[in-house]
C-alpha atoms as an extended CHARMM CRD file, in Angstrom:
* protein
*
        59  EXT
         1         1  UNK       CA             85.9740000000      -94.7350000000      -51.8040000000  PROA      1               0.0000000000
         2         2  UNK       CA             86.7200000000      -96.0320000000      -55.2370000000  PROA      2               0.0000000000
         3         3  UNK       CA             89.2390000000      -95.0320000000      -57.1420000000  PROA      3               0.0000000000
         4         4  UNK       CA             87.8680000000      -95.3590000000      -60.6700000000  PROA      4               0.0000000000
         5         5  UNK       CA             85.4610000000      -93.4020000000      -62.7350000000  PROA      5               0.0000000000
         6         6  UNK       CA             82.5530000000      -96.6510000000      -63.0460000000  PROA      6               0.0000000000
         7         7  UNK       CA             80.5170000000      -98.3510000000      -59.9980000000  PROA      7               0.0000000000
         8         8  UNK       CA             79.4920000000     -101.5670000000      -59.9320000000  PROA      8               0.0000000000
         9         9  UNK       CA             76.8780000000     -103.4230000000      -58.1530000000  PROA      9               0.0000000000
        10        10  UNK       CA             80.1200000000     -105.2490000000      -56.8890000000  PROA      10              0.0000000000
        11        11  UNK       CA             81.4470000000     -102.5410000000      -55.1180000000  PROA      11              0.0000000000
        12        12  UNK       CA             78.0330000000     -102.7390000000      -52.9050000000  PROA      12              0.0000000000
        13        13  UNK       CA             78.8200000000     -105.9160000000      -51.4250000000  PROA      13              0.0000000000
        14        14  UNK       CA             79.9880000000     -104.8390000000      -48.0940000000  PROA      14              0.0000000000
        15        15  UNK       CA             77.4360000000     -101.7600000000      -47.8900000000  PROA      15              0.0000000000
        16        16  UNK       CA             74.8120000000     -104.2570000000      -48.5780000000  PROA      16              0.0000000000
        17        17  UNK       CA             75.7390000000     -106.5670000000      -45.9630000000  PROA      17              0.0000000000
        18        18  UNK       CA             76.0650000000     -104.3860000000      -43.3110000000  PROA      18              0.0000000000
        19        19  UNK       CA             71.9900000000     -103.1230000000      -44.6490000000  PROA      19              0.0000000000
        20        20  UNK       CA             71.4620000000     -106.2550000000      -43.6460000000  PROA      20              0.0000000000
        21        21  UNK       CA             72.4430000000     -106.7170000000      -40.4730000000  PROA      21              0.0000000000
        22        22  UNK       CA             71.4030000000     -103.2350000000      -39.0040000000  PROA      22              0.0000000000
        23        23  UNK       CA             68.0130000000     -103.7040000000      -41.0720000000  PROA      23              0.0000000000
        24        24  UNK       CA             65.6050000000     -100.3630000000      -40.3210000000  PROA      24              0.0000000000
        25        25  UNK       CA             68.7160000000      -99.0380000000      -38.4480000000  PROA      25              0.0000000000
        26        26  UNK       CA             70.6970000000      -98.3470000000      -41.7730000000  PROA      26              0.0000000000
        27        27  UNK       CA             70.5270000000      -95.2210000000      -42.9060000000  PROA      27              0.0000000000
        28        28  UNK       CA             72.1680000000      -95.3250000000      -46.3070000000  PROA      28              0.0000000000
        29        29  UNK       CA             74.8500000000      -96.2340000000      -47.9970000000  PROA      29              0.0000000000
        30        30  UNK       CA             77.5480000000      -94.3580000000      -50.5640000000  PROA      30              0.0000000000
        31        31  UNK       CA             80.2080000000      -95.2260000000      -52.7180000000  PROA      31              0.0000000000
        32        32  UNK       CA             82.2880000000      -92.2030000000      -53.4460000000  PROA      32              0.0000000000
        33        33  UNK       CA             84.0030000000      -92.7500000000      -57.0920000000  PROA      33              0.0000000000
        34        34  UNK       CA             85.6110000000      -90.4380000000      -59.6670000000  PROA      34              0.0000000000
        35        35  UNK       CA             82.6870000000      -90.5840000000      -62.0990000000  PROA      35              0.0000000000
        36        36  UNK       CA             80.4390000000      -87.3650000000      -62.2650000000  PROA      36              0.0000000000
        37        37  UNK       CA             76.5800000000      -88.6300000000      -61.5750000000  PROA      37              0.0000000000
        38        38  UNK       CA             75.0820000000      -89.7160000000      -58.7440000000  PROA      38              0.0000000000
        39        39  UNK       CA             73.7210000000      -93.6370000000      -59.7210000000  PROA      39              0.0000000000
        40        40  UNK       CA             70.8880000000      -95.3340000000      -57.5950000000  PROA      40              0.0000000000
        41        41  UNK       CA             71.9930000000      -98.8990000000      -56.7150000000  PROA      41              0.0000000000
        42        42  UNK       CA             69.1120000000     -100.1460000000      -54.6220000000  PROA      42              0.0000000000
        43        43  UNK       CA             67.1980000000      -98.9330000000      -51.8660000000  PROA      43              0.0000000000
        44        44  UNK       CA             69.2700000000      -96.7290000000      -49.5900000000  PROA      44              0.0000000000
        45        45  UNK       CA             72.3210000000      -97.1970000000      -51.9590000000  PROA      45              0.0000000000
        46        46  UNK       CA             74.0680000000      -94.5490000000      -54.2610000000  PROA      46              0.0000000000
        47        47  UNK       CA             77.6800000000      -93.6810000000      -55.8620000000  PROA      47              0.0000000000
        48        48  UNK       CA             78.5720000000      -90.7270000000      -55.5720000000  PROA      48              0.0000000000
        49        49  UNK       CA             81.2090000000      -88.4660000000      -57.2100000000  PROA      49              0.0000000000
        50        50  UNK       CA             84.1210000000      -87.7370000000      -54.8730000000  PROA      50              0.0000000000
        51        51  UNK       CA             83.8880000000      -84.0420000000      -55.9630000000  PROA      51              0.0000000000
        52        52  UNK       CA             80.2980000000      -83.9600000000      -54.3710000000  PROA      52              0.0000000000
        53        53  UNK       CA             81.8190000000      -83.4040000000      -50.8520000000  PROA      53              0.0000000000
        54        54  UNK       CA             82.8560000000      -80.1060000000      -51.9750000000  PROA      54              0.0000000000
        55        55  UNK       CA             79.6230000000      -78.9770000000      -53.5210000000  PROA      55              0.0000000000
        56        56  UNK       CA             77.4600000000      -76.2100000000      -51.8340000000  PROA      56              0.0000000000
        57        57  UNK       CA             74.3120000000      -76.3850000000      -51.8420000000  PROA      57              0.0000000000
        58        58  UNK       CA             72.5150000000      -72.7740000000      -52.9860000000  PROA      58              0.0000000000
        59        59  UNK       CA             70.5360000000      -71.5480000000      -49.9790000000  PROA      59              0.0000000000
């Protein structure tokens, strides 16, 4: 979790890292910040507003 309202590719590092080393096995990777879109960083890698974990999905 971030604690700031922009991502950068530099907040990937670790996530990215650990995509490598569990190669197919990764499922995806998320950086949870205060901003409000979700942003594509790569394959398998988004931020994410923290406010998303509360969001309901409309059956």
């Amino acid at each position: 979790m971030k604690a700031a309202s922009t991502v950068r590719a530099d907040d990937f590092r670790g996530l990215r890292r650990l995509s490598d080393r569990l190669g197919e096995d990764f499922i995806a990777g998320i950086v949870l910040y205060t901003g409000t879109s979700t942003l594509p960083f790569g394959p398998k890698l988004r931020a994410m507003p923290v406010s998303s974990l509360w969001q309901v999905a409309a059956p």
